[in-house]
C-alpha positions as CSV (number, residue, x, y, z in Angstrom):
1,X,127.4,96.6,91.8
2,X,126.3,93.4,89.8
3,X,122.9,93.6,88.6
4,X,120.5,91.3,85.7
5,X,119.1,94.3,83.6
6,X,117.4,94.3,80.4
7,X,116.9,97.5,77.7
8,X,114.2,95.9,75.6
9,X,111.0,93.4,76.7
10,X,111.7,90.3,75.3
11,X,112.3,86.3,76.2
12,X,115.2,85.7,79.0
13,X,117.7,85.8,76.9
14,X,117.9,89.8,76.9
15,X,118.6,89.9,80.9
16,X,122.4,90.7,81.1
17,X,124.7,90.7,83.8
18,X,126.4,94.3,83.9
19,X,127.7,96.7,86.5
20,X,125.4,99.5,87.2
21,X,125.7,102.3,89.7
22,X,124.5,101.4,93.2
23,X,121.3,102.2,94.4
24,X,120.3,105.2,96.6
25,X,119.5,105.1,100.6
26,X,116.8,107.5,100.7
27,X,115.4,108.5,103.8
28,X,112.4,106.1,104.4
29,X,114.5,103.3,103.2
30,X,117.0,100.3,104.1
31,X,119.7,99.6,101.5
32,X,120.0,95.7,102.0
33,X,123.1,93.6,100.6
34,X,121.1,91.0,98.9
35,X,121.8,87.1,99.6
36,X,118.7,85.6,97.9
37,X,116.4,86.9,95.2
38,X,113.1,84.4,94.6
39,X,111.7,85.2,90.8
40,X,108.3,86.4,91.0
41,X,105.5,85.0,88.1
42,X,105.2,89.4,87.9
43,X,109.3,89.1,87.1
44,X,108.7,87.1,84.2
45,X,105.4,89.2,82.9
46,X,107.6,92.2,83.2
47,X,110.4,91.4,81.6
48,X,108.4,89.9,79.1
49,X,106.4,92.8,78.3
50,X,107.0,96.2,80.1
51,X,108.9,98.8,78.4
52,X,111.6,100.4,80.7
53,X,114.6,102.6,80.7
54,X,118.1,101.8,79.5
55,X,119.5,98.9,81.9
56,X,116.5,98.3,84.1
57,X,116.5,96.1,87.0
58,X,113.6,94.2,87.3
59,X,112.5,92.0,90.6
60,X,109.8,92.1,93.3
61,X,111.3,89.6,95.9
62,X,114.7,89.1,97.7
63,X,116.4,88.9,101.5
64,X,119.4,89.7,102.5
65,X,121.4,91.9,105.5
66,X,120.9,95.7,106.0
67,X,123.9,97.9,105.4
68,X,122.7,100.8,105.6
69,X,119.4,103.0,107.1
70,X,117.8,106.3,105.9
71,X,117.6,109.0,108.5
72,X,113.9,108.5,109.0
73,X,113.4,105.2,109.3
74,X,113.7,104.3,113.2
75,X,112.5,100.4,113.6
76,X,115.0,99.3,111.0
77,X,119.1,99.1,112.1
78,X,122.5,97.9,110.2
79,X,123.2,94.3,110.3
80,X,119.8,92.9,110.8
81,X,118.5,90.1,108.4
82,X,115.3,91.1,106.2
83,X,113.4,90.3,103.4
84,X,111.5,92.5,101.4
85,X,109.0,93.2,98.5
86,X,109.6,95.9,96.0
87,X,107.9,96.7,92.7
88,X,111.9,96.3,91.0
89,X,115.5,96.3,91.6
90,X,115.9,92.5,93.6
91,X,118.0,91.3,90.4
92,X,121.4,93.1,92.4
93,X,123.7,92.7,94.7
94,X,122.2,95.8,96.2
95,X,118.9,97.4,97.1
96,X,117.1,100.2,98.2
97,X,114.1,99.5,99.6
98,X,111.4,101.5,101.9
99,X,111.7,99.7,105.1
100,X,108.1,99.4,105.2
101,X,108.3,97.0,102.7
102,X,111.0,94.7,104.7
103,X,110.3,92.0,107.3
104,X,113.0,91.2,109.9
105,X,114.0,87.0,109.4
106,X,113.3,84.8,112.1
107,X,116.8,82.9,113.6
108,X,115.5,79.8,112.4
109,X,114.2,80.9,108.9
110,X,117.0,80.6,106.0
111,X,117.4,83.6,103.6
112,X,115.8,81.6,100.6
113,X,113.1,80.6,101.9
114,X,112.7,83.9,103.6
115,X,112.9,85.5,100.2
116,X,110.0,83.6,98.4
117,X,107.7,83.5,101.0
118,X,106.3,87.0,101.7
119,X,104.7,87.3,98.0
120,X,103.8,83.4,97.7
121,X,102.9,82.9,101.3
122,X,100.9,85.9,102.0
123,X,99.2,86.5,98.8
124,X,98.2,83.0,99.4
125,X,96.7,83.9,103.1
126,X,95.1,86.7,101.2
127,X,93.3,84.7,98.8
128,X,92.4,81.7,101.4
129,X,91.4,83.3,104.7
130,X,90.8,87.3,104.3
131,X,88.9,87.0,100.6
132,X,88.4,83.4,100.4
133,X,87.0,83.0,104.2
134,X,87.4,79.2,103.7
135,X,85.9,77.6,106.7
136,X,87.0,74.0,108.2
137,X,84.8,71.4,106.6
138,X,84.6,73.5,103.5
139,X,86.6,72.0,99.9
140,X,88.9,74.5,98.3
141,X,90.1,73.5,94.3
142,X,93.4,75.6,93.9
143,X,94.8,75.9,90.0
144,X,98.9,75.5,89.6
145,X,98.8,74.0,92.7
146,X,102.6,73.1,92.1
147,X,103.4,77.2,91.6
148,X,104.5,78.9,94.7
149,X,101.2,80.1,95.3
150,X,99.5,77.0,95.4
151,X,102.2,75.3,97.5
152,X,101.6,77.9,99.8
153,X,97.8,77.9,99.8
154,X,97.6,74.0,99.9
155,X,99.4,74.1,103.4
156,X,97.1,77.1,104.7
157,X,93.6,75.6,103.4
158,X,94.7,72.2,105.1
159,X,95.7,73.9,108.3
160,X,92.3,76.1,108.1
161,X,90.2,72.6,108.5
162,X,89.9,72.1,104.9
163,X,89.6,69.5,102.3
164,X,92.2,70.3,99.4
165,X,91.6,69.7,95.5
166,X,94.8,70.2,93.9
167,X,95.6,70.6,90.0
168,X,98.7,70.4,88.6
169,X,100.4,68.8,85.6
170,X,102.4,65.5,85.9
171,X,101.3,62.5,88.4
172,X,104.9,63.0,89.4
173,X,103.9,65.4,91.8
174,X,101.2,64.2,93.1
175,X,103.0,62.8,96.6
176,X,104.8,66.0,97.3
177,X,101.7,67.8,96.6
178,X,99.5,65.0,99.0
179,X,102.3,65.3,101.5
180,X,101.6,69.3,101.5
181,X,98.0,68.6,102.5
182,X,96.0,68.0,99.3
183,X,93.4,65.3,99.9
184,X,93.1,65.2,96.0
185,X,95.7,65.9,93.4
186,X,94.0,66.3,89.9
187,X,96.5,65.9,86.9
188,X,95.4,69.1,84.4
189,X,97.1,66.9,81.6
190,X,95.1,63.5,82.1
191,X,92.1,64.3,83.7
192,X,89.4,67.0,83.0
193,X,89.5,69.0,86.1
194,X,85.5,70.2,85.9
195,X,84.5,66.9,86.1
196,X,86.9,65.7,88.6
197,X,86.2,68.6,90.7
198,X,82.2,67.5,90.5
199,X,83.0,63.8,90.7
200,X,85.2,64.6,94.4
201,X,82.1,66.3,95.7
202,X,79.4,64.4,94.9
203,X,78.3,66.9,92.0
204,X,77.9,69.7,94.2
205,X,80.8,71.8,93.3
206,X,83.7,73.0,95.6
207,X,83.1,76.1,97.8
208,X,86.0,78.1,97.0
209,X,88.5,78.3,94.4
210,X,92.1,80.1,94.2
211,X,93.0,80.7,90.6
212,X,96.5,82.4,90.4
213,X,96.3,81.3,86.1
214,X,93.8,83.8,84.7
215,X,92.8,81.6,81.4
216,X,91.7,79.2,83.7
217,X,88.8,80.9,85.0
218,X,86.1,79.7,82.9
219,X,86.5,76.1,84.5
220,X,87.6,77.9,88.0
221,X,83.6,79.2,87.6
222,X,82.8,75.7,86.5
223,X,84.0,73.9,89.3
224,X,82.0,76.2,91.8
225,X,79.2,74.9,94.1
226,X,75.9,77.4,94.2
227,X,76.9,80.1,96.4
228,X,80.7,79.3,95.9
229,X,83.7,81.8,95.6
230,X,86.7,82.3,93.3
231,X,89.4,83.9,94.2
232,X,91.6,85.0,91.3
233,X,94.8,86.5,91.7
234,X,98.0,87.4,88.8
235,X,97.3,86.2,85.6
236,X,100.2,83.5,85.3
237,X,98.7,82.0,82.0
238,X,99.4,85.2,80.2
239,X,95.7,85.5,78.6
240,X,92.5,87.5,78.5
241,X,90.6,87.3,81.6
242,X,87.3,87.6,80.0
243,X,84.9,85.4,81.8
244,X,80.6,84.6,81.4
245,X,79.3,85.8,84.2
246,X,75.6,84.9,83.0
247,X,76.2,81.9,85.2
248,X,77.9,83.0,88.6
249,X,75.2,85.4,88.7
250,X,72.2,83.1,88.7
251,X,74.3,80.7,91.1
252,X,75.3,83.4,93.2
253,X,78.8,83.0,93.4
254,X,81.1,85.7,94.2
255,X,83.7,86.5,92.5
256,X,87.2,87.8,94.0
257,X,90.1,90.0,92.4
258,X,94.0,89.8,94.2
259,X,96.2,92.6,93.2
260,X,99.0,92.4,96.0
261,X,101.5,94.6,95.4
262,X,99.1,97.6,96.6
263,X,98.5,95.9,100.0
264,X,101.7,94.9,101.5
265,X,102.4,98.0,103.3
266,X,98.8,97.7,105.3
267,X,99.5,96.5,108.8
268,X,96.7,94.0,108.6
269,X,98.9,92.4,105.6
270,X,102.2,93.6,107.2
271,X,101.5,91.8,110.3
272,X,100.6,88.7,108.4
273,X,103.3,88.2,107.1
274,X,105.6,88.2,109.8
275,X,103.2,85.5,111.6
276,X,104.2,83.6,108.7
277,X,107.9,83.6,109.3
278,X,107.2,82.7,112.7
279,X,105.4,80.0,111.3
280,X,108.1,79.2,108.8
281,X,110.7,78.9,111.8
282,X,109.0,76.8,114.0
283,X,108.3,74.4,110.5
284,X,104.3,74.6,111.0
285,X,104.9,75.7,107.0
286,X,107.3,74.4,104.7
287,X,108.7,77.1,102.0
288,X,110.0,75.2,98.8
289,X,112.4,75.7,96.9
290,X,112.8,74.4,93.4
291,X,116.4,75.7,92.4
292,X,118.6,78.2,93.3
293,X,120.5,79.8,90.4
294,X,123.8,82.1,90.6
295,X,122.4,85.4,89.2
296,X,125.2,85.8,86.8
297,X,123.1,83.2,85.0
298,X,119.4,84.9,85.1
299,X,119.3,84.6,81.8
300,X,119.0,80.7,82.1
301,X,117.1,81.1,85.7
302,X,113.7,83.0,83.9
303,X,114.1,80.5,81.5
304,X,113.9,77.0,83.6
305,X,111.4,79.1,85.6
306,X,109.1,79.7,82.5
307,X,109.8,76.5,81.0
308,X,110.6,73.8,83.0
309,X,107.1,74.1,85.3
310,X,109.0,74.0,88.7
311,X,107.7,72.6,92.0
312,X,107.8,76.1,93.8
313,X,110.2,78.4,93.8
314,X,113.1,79.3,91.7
315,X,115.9,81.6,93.7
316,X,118.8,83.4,92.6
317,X,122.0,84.1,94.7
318,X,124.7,87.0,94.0
């Protein structure tokens, strides 16, 4: 099969597109033919950074049809549509992946926007409802509102009662954001977002804040009311996460930590997830798509998708 590999960490350009052996069915898992692969912020920071074998596949994220089941696995069959999270191996034409893991598509849900929304979508459902426990009439600030996270947790906030800060860069995108659900959108470039943040509320602070950036933090805490909560999940900005917690502590603000790729597989999360799709098909939530890519150009894909700050999510196809 066709796959995106790399040999060394490095910038985009050492992804190469080179036949490697197809995967293994084992038997807990589904071998999917993959139709759409959504890079994952985690793609980029591993590719970047994380040492790996001779021709590794990296990739969290992608949908596609089953074309083959492992002998144990007895709620998943051949020729059904899934998408599916993985901690590698969505960069192929191919993969193997435990079926636990996969999601069956909804009729009306298209395979790329299936593939980005289990990671963007439920991590954001995660960080707003289960940790965040944003209430209606509460005000949620959510940094890189624009990222697939954001997008994602701007729709569920709004539809949770909520009154919706965003902050992204670029007043370009403040309608699509608006039209999303954000009663505010604060431009990170123009406008200090602290004291935008304070200004929207009266001083007070905002009760809850989802921080996917991680050297953002500082002003996430900032922004806070007394008795606020952050909610910080990835680390998209690529810097220390090294916080003062002198003051959350005397303002008694609580302070969350997101890891998702060790929850997927609970049924709480697993269920969750499929609600979304159901929600996805029946266009109660709106899964966008920036660009989609052939993934015989990766190389060029991680780089728009690092570079060119996209509003949402970049796909690839085989």
């Amino acid at each position: 099969m066709k796959a995106a590999v790399y040999d060394n960490p490095g910038p985009p350009t050492v992804l190469r597109y080179a036949d490697v052996p197809d995967p293994v069915c084992g038997p807990q898992d589904v071998l999917i033919a993959v139709e759409a692969i959504s890079i994952e912020g985690g793609d980029l920071i591993n590719r970047r950074s994380t040492p790996q074998r001779s021709s590794w596949i990296v990739g969290y994220a992608a949908a596609g049809t089953i074309v083959a089941v492992g002998e144990n696995v007895r709620d998943r069959s051949v020729g059904q549509r899934v998408t599916a999270f993985d901690m590698q191996g969505s960069h192929a034409e191919l993969w193997s992946v435990p079926a636990s893991r996969t999601w069956l598509i909804p009729n009306d849900v298209g395979t790329v926007q299936a593939a980005a929304l289990p990671i963007s979508f439920g991590t954001a459902r995660h960080c707003v409802i289960t940790k965040g426990r944003l209430n209606e009439g509460e005000t949620v600030l959510i940094q890189a509102a624009a990222g697939g996270v954001g997008l994602a947790a701007i729709q569920l906030a709004r539809q949770a009662g909520a009154t919706v800060v965003a902050v992204a860069g670029g007043r370009e995108r403040q309608a699509r954001l608006t039209a999303l659900g954000a009663a505010h959108v604060i431009d990170r470039f123009e406008q200090d977002v602290v004291g935008e943040a304070r200004r929207l509320t009266d001083g007070r602070g905002v009760d809850l804040v989802i921080d996917p950036v991680g050297s953002t933090l500082q002003a996430s805490l900032s922004a806070l009311a007394v008795e606020g909560r952050l909610v910080f999940v990835g680390n998209a900005g690529g810097g220390g996460l090294d916080v003062d917690l002198w003051s959350p502590m005397q303002n008694n603000q609580t302070l969350h930590g997101v890891f998702m790729g060790s929850l997927f597989e609970r049924p709480a999360v697993h269920r969750t997830v499929d609600e979304l799709l159901e929600a996805t098909g029946e266009r109660r939530l709106d899964v966008v798509i920036d660009q989609v890519f052939p993934l015989r150009e990766a190389a060029r894909a991680h780089e728009y998708a690092e570079t060119a700050k996209p509003l949402g999510r970049v796909v690839m196809t085989p």
